[in-house]
N, C-alpha and C positions, 0 to 999 in steps of 0.2 A: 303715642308721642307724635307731638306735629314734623313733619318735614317738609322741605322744598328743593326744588331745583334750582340751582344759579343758572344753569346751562339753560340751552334754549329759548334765548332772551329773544323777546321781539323788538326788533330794532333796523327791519328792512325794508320795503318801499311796501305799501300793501299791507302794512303787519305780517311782514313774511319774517320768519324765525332764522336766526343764525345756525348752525350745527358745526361749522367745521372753517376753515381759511385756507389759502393754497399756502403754504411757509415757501418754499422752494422747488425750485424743477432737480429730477433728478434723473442721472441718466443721460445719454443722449438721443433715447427714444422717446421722448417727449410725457413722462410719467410725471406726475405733479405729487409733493409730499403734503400732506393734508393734515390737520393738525386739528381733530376734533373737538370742539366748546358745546361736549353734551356729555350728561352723564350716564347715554347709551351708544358708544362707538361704534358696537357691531352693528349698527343699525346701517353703518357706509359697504357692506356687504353683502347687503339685500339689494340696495339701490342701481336700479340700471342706469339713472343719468344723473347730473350733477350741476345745476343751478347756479353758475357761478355770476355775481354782482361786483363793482366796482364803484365805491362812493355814490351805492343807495340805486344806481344805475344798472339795468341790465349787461351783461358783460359778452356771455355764451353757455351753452348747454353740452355738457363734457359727455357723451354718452361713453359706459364705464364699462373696460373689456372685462378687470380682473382689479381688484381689492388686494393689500396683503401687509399684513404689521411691518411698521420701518421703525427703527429710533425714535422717538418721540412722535409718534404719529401712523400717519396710513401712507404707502407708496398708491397710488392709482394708477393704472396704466386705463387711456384711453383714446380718442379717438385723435388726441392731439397729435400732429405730422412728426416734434422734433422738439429738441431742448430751447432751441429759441422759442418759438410758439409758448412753448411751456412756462419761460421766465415770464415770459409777458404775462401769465395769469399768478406771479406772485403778488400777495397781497388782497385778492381778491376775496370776497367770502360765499359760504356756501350757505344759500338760504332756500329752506322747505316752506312749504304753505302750512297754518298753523294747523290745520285738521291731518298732517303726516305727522305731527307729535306721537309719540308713544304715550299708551297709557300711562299712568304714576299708579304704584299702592295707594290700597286705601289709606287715608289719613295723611298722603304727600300733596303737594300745590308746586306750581310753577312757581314762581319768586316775581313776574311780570304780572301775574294775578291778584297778588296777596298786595304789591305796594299801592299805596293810597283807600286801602281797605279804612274805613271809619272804625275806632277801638273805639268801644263801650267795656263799661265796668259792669261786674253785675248786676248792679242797682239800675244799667238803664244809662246813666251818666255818661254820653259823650267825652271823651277823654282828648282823642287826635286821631289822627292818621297816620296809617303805617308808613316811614317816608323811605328802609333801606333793611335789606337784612344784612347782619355779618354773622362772622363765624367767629365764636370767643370759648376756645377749650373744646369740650364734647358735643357742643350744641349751638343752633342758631338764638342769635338776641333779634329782635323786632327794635328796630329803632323809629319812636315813636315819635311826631312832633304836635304840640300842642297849638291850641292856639294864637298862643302868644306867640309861637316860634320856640319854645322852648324845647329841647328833645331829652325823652325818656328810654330806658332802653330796660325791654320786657322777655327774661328769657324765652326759647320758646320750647316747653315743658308742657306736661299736663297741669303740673299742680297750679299753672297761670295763665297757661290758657285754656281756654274753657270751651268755646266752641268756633268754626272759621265756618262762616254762613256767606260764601262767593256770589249766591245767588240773587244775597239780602244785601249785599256791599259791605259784612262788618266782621268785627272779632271781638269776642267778647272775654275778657281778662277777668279775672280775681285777683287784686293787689293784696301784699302784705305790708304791715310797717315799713317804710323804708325805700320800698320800691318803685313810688312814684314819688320821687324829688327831685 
């Protein structure tokens, strides 16, 4: 079965990767509540420092005493002085360089690699481009768009997809009746 990650999107100066956002300071010892956008959180527990950006902009670099689960999120206690300090880094986000990614299983893809992938049919036949994945029931759909502008939407199964060649830029689909209209 194909899978992907939503998390880890690249979307920071650099192609530096999102993982996580300050939500709130908590505390009045200047610990920031972090609110992970990866589908590997314990990853903020290995990390000695912490990347923090502000609208694409470098912001400061949070060097991290202690990690520890809070209510929806991570508490971080670090080098920050105080709860003011702290508020001032709400909002901001926490971005790694793409080569700190965690590996994926085999047969997973990033979701930032797969969109604008060229879908071929088996025959060879250019189709469109991957333009979005969503989530509908147990599994991801490929939302595909054609040339025209028109968009198709290709679960993503083995029994339709066929193979995801990252290296070749494509994905190659088996349609059935029905399923490209």
């Amino acid at each position: 079965m194909w899978t992907s990650s939503r998390s880890e999107k690249t979307n920071g100066p650099s192609g530096k990767i999102a993982v996580g956002y300050v939500a709130s300071a908590h505390g009045v010892r200047g610990e920031v509540h972090i609110v992970p956008l990866t589908d590997f959180p314990e990853r903020f527990f290995r990390m000695k420092s912490l990347e923090l950006y502000a609208e694409g902009t470098y912001l400061r670099t949070l060097r991290v005493v202690r990690v520890r689960s809070g209510k929806g999120g991570l508490l971080v206690e670090s080098d920050v002085a105080d709860r003011n300090e702290a508020e001032g880094l709400v909002g901001s986000s926490v971005l790694i360089d793409p080569e700190e990614r965690l590996p994926l299983p085999e047969g997973s893809f990033w979701v930032d690699d797969l969109i604008g992938l060229a879908v071929h049919d088996v025959e060879g036949n250019v189709l469109g481009a991957v333009k979005d994945l969503l989530l509908s029931g147990g599994n991801e759909v490929y939302e595909v768009e054609d040339a025209e502008g028109g968009l198709h939407y290709i679960p993503a199964v083995e029994a339709f997809i066929k193979d995801i060649d990252l290296a070749g830029g494509k994905i190659v689909v088996e349609l059935i009746e029905g399923l490209w209209t």
